[in-house]
C-alpha positions as CSV (number, residue, x, y, z in Angstrom):
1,X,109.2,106.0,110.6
2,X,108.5,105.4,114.6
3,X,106.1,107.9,116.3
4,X,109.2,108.9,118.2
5,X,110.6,110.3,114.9
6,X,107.3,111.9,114.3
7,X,107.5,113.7,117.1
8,X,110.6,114.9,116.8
9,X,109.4,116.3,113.1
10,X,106.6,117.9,115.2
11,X,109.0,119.4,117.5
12,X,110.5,120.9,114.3
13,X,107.5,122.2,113.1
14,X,106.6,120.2,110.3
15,X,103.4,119.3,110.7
16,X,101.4,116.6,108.3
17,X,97.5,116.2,108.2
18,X,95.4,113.3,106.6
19,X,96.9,111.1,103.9
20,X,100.7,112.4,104.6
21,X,100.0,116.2,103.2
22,X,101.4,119.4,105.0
23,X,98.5,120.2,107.6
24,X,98.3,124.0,106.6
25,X,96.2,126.8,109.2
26,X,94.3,127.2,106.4
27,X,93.2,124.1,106.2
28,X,91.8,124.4,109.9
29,X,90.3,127.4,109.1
30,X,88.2,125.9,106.2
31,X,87.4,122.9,108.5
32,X,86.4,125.1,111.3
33,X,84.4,127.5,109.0
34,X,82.2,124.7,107.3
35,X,81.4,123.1,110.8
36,X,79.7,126.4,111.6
37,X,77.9,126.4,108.4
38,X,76.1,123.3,110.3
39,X,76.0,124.8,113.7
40,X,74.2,128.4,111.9
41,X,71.0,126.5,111.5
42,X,70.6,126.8,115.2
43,X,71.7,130.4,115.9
44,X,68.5,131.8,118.1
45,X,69.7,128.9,120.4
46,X,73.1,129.3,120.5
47,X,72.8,133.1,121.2
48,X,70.7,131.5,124.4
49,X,73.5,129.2,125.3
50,X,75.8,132.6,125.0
51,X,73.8,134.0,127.2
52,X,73.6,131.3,129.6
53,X,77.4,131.0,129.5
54,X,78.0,134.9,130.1
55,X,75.4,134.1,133.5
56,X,77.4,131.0,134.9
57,X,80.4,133.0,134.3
58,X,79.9,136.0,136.2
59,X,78.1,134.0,139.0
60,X,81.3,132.2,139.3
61,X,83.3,135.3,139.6
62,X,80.8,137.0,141.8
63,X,80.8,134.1,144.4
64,X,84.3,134.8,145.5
65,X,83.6,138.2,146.0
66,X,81.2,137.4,148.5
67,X,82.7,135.1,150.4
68,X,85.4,137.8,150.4
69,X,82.6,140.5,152.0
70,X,81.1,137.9,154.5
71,X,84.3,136.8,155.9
72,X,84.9,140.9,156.9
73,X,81.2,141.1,157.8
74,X,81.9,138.4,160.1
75,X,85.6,139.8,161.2
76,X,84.1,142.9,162.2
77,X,81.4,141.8,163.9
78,X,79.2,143.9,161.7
79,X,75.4,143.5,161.7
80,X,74.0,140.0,161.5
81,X,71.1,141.2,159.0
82,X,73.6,141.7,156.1
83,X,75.8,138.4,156.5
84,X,72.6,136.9,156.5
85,X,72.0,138.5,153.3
86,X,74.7,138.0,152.0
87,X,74.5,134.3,152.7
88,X,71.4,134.4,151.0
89,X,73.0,136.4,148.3
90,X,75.6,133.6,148.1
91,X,73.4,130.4,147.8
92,X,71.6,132.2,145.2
93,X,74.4,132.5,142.8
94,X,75.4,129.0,143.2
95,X,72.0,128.3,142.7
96,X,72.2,130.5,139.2
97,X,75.4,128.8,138.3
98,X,74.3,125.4,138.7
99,X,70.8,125.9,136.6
100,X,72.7,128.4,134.0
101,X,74.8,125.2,133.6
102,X,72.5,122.3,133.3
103,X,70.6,124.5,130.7
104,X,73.6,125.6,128.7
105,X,75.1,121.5,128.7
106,X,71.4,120.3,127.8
107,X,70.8,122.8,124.9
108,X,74.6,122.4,123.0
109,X,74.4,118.9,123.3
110,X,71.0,118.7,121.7
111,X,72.8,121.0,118.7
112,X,75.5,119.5,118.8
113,X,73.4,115.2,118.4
114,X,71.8,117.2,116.1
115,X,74.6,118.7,113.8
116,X,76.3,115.7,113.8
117,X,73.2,113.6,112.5
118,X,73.2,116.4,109.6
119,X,76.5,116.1,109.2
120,X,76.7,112.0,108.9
121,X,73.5,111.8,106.6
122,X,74.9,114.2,104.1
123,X,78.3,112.2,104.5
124,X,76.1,109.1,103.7
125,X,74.7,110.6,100.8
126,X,77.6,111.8,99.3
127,X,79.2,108.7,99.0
128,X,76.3,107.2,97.0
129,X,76.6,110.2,94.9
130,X,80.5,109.5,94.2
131,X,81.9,107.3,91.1
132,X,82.8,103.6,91.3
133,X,86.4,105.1,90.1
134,X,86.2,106.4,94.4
135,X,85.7,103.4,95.9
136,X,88.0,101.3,93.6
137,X,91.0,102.9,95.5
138,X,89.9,103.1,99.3
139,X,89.5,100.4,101.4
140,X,86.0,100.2,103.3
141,X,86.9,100.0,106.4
142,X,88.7,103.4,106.0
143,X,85.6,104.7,104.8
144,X,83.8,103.4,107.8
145,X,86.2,105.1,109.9
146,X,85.3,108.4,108.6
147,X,81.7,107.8,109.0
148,X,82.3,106.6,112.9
149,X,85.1,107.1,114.7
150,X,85.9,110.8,112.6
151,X,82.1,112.6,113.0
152,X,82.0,110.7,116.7
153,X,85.3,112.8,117.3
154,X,83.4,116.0,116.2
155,X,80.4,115.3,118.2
156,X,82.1,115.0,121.6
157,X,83.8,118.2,120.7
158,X,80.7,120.2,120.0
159,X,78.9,118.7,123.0
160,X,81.4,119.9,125.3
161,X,84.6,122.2,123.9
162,X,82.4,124.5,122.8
163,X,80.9,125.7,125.8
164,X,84.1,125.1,128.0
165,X,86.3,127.2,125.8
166,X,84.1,129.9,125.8
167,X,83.3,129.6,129.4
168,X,87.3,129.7,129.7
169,X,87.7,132.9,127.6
170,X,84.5,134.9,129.5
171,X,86.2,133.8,132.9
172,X,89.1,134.6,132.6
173,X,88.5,138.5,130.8
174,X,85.9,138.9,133.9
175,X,88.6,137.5,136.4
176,X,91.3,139.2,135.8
177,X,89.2,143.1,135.6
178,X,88.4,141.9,139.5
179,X,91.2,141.4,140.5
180,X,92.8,144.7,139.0
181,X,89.8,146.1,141.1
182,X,90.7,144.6,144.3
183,X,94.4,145.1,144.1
184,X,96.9,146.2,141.2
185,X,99.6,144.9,142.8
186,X,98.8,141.6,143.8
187,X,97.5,141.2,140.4
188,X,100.7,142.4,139.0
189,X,102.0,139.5,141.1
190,X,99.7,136.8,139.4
191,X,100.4,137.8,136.1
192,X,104.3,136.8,136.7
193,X,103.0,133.4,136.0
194,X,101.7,133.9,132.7
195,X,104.2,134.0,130.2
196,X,105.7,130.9,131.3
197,X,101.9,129.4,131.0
198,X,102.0,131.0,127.2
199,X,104.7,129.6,126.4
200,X,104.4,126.1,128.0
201,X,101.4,125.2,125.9
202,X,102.6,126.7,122.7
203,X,105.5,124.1,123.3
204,X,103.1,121.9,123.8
205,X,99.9,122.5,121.4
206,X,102.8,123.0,118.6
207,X,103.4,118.8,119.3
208,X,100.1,117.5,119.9
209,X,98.5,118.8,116.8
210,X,100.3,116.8,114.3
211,X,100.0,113.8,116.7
212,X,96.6,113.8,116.9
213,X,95.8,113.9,113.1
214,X,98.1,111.4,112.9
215,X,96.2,109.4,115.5
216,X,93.0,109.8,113.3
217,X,94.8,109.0,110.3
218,X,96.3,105.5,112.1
219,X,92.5,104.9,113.4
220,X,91.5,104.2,110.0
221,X,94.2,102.9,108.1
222,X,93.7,99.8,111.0
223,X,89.7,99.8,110.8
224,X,90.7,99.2,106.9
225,X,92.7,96.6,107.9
226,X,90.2,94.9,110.1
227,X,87.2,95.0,107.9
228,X,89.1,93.8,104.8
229,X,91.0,90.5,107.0
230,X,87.2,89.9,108.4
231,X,85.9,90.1,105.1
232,X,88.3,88.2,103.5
233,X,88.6,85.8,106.5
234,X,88.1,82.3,104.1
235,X,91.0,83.5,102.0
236,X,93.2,84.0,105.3
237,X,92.9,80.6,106.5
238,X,92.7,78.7,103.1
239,X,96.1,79.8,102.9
240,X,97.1,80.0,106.4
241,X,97.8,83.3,106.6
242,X,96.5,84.0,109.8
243,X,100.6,84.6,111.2
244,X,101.0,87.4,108.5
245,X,97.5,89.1,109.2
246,X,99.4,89.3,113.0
247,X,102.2,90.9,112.2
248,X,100.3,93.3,109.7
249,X,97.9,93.8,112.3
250,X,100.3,94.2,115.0
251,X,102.4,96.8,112.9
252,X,99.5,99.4,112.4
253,X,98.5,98.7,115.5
254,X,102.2,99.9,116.9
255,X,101.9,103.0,114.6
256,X,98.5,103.9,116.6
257,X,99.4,103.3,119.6
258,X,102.5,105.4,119.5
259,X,100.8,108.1,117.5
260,X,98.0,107.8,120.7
261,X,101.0,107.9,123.5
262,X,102.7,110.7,122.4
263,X,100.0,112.9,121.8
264,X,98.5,111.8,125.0
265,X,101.4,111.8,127.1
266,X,102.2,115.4,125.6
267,X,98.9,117.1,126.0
268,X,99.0,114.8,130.0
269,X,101.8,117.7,130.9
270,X,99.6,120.7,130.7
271,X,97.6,120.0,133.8
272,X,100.3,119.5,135.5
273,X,102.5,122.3,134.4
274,X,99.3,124.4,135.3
275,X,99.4,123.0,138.6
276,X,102.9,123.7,139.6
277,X,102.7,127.4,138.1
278,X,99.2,127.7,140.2
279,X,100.5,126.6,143.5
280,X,103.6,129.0,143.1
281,X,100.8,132.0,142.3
282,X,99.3,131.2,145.7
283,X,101.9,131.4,147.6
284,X,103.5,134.9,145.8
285,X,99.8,136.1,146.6
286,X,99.6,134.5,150.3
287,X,103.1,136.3,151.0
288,X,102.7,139.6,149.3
289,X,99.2,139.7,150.6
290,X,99.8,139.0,154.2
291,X,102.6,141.5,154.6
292,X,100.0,144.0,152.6
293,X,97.4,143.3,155.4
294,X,99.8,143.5,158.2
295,X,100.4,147.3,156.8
296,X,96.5,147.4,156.7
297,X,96.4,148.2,153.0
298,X,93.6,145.1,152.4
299,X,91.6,143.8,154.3
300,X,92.0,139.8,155.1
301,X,88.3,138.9,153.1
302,X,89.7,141.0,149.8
303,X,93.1,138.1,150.4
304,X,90.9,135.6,150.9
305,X,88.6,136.5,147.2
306,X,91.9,137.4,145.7
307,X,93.3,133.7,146.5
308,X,90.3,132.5,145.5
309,X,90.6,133.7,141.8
310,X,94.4,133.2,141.8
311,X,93.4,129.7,142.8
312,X,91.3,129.6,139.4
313,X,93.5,131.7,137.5
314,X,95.1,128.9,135.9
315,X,91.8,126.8,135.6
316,X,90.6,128.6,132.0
317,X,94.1,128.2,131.3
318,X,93.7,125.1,131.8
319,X,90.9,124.0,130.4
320,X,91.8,126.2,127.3
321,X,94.9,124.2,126.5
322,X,93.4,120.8,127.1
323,X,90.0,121.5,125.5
324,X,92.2,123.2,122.0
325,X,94.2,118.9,122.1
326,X,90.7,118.0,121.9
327,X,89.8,120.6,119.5
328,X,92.5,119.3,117.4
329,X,91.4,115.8,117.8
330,X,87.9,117.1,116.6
331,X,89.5,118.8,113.7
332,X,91.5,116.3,112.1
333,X,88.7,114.4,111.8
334,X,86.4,117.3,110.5
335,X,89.0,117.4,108.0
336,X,88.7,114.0,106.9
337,X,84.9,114.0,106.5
338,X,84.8,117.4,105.1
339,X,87.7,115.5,102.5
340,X,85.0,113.4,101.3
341,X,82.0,115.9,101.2
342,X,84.3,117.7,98.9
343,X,85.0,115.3,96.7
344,X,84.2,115.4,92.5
345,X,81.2,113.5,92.3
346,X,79.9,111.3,89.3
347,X,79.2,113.9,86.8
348,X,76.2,114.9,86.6
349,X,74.2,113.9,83.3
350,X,73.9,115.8,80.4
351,X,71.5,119.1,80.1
352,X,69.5,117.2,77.4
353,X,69.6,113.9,78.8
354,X,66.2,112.2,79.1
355,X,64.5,109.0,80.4
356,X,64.4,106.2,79.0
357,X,61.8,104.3,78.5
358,X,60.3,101.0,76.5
359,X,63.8,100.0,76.2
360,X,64.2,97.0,73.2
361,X,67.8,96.3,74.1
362,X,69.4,97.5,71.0
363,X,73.2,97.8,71.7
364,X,75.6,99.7,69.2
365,X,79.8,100.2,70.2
366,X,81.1,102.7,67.6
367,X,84.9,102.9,67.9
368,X,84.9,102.9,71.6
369,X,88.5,103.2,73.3
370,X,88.8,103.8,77.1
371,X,91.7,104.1,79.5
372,X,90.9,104.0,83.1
373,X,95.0,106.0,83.9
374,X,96.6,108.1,81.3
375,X,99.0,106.6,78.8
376,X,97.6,103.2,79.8
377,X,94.8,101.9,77.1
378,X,92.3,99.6,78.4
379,X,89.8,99.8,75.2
380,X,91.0,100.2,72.2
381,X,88.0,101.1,68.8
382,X,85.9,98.6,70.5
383,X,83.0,98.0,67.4
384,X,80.0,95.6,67.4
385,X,76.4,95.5,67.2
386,X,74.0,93.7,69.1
387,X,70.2,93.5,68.1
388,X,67.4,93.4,70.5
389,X,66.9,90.3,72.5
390,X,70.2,88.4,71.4
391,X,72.6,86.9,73.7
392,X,76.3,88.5,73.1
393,X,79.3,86.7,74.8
394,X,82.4,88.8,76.0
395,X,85.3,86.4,76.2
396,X,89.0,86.3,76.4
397,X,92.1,86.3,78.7
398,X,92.1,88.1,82.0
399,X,92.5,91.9,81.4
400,X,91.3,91.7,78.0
401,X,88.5,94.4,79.1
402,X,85.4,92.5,79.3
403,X,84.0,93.8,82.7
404,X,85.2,97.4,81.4
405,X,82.6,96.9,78.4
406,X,79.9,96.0,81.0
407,X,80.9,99.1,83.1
408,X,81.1,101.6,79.7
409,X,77.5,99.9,79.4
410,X,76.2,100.6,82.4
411,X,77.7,104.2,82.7
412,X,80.0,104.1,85.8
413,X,82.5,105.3,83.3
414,X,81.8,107.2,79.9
415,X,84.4,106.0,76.9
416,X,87.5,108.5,76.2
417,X,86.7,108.4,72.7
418,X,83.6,107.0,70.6
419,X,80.1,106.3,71.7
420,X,77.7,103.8,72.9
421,X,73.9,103.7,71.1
422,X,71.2,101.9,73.5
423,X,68.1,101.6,71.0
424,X,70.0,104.4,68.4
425,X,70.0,106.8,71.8
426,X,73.6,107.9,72.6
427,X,74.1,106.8,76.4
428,X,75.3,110.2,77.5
429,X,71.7,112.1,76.4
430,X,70.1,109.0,78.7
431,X,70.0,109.6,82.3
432,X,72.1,107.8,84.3
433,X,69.4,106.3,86.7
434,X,66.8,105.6,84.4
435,X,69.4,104.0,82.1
436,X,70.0,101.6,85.2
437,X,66.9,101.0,86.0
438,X,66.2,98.8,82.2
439,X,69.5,96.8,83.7
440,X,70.0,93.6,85.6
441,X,73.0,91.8,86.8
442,X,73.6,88.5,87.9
443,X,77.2,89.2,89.1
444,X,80.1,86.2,89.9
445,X,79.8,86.9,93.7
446,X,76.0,87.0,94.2
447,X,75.8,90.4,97.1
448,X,73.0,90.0,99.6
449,X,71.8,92.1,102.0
450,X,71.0,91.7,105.5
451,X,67.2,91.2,105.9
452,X,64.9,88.4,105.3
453,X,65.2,86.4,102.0
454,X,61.6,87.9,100.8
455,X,63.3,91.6,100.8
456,X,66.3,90.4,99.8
457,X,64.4,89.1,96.3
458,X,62.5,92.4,96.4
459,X,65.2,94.4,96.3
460,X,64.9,94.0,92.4
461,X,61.4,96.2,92.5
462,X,60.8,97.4,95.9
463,X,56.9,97.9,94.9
464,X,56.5,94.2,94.2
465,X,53.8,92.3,96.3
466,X,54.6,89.4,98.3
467,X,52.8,87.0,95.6
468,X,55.1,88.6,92.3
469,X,58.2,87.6,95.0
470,X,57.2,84.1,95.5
471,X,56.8,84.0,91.6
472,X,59.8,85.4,90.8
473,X,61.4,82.6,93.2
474,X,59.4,80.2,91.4
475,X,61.0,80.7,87.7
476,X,64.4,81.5,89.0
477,X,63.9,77.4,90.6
478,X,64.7,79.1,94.3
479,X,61.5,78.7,96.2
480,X,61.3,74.6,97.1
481,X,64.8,75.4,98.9
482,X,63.5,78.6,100.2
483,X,60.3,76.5,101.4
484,X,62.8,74.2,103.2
485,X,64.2,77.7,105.6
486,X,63.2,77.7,108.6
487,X,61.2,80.5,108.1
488,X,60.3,80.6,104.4
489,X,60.7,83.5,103.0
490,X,60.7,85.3,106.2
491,X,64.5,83.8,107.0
492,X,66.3,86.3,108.2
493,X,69.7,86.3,106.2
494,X,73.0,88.0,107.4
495,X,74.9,90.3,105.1
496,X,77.1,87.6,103.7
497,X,74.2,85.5,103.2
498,X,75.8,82.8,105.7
499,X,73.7,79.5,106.3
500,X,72.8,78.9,102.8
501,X,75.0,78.1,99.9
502,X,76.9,79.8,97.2
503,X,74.1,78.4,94.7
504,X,71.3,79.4,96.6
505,X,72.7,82.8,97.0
506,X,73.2,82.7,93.3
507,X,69.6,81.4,92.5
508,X,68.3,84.1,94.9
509,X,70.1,86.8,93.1
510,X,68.6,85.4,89.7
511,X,65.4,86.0,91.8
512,X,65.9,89.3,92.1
513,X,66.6,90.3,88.5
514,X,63.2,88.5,87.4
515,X,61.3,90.5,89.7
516,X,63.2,93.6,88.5
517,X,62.0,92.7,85.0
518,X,64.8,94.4,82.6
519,X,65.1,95.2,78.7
520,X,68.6,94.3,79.1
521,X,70.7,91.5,81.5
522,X,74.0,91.8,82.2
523,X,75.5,88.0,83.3
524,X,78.9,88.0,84.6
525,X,80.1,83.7,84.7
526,X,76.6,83.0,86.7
527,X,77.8,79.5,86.9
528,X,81.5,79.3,88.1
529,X,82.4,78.0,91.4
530,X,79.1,75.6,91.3
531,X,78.5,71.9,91.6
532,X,77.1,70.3,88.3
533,X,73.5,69.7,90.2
534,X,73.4,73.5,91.2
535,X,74.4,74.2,87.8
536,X,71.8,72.7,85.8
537,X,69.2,74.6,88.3
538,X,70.8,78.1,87.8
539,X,71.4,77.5,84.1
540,X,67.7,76.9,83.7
541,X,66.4,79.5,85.6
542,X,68.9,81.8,83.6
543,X,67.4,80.5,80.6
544,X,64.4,81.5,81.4
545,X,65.6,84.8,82.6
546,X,67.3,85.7,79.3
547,X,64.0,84.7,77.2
548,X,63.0,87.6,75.4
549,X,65.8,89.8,76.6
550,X,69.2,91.1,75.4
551,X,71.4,89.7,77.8
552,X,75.9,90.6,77.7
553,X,77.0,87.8,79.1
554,X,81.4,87.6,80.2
555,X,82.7,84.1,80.2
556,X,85.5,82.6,81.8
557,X,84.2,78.9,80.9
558,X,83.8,78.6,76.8
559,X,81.6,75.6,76.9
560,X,78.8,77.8,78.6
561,X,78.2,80.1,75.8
562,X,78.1,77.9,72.7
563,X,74.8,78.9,71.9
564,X,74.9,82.7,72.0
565,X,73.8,84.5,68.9
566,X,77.6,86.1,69.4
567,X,80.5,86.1,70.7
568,X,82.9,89.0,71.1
569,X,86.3,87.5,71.6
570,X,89.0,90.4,73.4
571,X,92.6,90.5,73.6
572,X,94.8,93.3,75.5
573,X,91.9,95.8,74.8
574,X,91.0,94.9,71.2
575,X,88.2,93.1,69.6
576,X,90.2,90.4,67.7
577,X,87.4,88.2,66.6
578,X,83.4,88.2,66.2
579,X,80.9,85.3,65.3
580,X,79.2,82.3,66.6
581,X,80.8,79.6,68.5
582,X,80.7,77.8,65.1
583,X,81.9,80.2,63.3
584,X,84.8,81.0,65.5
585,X,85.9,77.4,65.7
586,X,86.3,77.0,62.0
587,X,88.3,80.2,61.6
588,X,90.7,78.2,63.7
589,X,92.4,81.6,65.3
590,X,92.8,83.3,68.5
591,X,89.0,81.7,70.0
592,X,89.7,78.4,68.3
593,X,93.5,78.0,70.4
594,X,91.7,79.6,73.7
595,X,88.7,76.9,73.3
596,X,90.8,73.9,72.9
597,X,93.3,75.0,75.4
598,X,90.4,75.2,78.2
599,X,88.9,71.8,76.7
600,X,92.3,69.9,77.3
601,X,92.8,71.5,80.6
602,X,89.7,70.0,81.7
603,X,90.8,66.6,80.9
604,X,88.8,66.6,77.3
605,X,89.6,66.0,73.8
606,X,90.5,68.9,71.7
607,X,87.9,69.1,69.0
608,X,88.3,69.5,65.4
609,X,87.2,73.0,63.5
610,X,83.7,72.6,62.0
611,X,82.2,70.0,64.8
């Protein structure tokens, strides 16, 4: 659908807010109503800035009027001690109007900086308070568009629309009660002009609103894009996909730019509709008024003020209708922050839940099924039993639901049906946090952080002293590479951990988890994707890192977990075998075929049962 069509279904009045649902008022409303619930806090203030804005207003209105009464001074030939006070009289309120507005300008933007740092540290928060389930279906990128681009659209707008709308309204209420005081008629005049301003920006407005949320919308579907083609930048030119990343690229950035254009180039007419219905009020005022004075019914300074406010007449208009497009701007991204803030977040743990503490690392499944979408089974009366400080091996084809036992484990999702005993304790009367603190993972894609390699390690227990670091480096066989930085352990590492290798990422990551020191490890194919050499060093140090501990441990390469005290062997959701590597090749079933099919791909011999 081009943005041309869009438009069109604006024209129609079908308007569509964030993610493709009808933009209701309501919806505004609620938007509106929550960002005051930030801007409250600071009420005493904003009565001040009220204040101030009523000040600047009137001293804007009452300038006119004396220029008005100095001009006839001055026509008249009248005494030279009151034009000089009413020069005097006239320098002061500029004076008043320029000090009223510095003051008002400082004060909202300091509520507004400071509304919006409220408002992006509780966004912040919540999403560390969401479920993995959340993240699983939005892209990052989009996510970092909300916390950017969306509360960076709010603050502008609270810096600045809020003072000039309200400035707008005061002005124009106090303008328009002059000028019935100075002359009915011509006022009768002026207003001609204002039904065809009404309904020139309700032509308008009624366009640019769905525009602009789709604007906001297109603004982070393509910082999505961006961050997941940068992140994924090896996979784009292993494959040489870098023409299709164009033309994706190029596509969504069509859609914005369009979505941009029209909203822009239909909010652009408003100034200059307001111009041309301006310039025609001055010249219905400069005729009626001049025959008016030539039959001496006003006198040429009350023209001369009345001119003067027909001249800026039009300007609150004006700034009304382009200060609501950025008002809409502001509230289509509102609306997608405020989308987040309100969503479910992970439930919270049971009344009676309690720490845990001295965890053993006894692990019971008791007819555990799961399904992560309705009428779609991923677990299915999942049962086994793992004593404290045995290794247990999850294997078995791709989407057999080996990561989903190590995320039932770990709590980011509770099972649909059965339960899960950690040392006899159902998991769901253990808090979630303290439950996750007696865990450690040594994940496929080892995650580090941006920082130096010493906090990077420390992240496993941020209260660990520089000496329990360098130890932990020493068992996981990190710290003679670490030695070799050019910094130690005082290398600053980026977030990708670029500059060192996928092993010594890995090795650093075993690091972490022996400094964290957990009743249970979690080990999801440590190994893969590593030369032999590396191997042997990470297989060590995870040797030593298991010792003592009950360690889960999901294999993709069999030959890795022959000696773990079981092995759990998974097929389309089901447990379809259980028992040692021995034991499971002499049954000569499901683990037995998987094993020697992996053993011939790799260029080996099959082995017979028993051996």
């Amino acid at each position: 659908m081009s943005a041309m069509n869009r438009a069109a279904g604006g024209m129609r009045g079908e308007q569509r807010g964030p993610g493709g649902k009808k933009a209701r008022p309501a919806d505004s409303a609620a938007a509106l109503r929550k960002i005051w619930a930030y801007l409250a806090v600071h009420r005493k203030l904003l009565l001040l800035i009220l204040l101030l804005v009523l000040v600047n207003s009137a001293a804007g209105l009452f300038a006119p009027y004396l220029l008005g009464r100095t001009v006839d001074h001055f026509a008249d030939g009248k005494s030279k001690t009151v034009l000089i006070h009413l020069l005097i009289a006239l320098l002061g309120v500029y004076v008043i109007q320029l000090v009223s507005g510095w003051l008002q300008s400082y004060w909202m933007i300091g509520i507004s900086q400071k509304t919006v740092f409220t408002l992006r540290r509780d966004l912040f928060a919540k999403l560390h308070q969401l479920p993995i389930s959340y993240f699983a279906k939005r892209r990052h990128g989009e996510m970092m568009s909300r916390l950017t681009n969306d509360i960076d659209n709010v603050s502008q707008t609270l810096g600045t629309s809020f003072i000039q709308i309200l400035s707008s309204v005061l002005t124009f209420i106090g303008m328009l009660v002059l000028m019935l005081w100075l002359s009915p008629l011509l006022t009768l005049v002026t207003l001609t002009i204002v039904p065809a301003m009404f309904l020139g920006m309700k032509w308008i407005t009624s366009r640019t609103g769905p525009l602009f949320k789709e604007q906001q919308k297109s603004i982070g579907d393509l910082n999505g894009f961006v961050e997941e083609t940068l992140s994924g930048q090896r996979i784009v030119k292993t494959f040489a996909r870098e023409g299709r990343v164009l033309e994706e690229f190029a596509v969504k950035n069509e859609r914005l730019r369009e979505a941009a254009y029209y909203a822009q180039t239909y909010s652009g007419f408003i100034p200059k509709l307001m111009n041309v219905l301006n310039n025609a009020s001055f010249a219905l005022i400069a005729g009626v008024g001049g025959l008016l004075a030539l039959k001496g019914a006003i006198s040429v300074g009350v023209i001369l003020t009345f001119a003067e406010y027909a001249r800026q007449f039009t300007r609150p208009l004006n700034d009304l209708a382009n200060q609501f497009n950025t008002f809409l701007s502001a509230v289509a991204g509102a609306e997608r922050v405020f989308e987040v803030l309100e969503e479910p977040e992970e439930e919270e743990d049971e009344r009676e839940a309690a720490e845990l503490s001295g965890m053993r690392g006894e692990i019971r499944f008791s007819d555990v099924s799961f399904s992560y979408e309705a009428n779609r089974t991923t677990l299915s009366e999942i049962s086994f039993h793992a004593r404290p400080g045995e290794t247990v091996a999850l294997v078995g084809p791709t989407g057999a639901g080996k990561t989903t036992i190590v995320q039932l484990l770990s709590r980011f999702y509770d099972p649909s049906a059965g339960s899960i005993f950690i040392d006899g304790r159902d998991t769901r009367s253990i808090k979630r946090k303290s439950l996750r603190r007696s865990m450690g993972f040594v994940l496929q894609d080892a995650f580090l952080f941006q920082g130096t390699v010493r906090e990077n390690i420390r992240y496993g227990r941020l209260a660990a002293t520089d000496e329990e670091v360098e130890a932990a480096a020493q068992l996981a066989n990190a710290h003679s590479f670490i030695a070799r930085l050019p910094k130690g352990y005082d290398t600053m590492l980026s977030h990708d951990g670029s500059g060192i290798s996928q092993g010594q990422k890995q090795l650093l990551s075993i690091a972490r988890a022996i400094l964290a020191d957990p009743a249970l490890l979690i080990l999801d194919e440590a190994t893969s994707s590593i030369d032999t050499v590396t191997e042997v060093r990470i297989q060590e140090a995870l040797n030593r890192l298991m010792e003592g501990r009950t360690s889960v441990v999901i294999a993709h390469r069999l030959g890795t977990i022959q000696n773990a005290d079981r092995i759990l062997v998974l097929d389309e959701g089901k447990l379809v075998e259980e028992g040692s590597h021995r034991e499971l090749i002499e049954k000569r079933s499901f683990y037995y075929d998987l094993y020697q099919s992996q053993f011939s791909n790799n260029g080996g011999r099959a082995i017979p049962a028993g051996k």
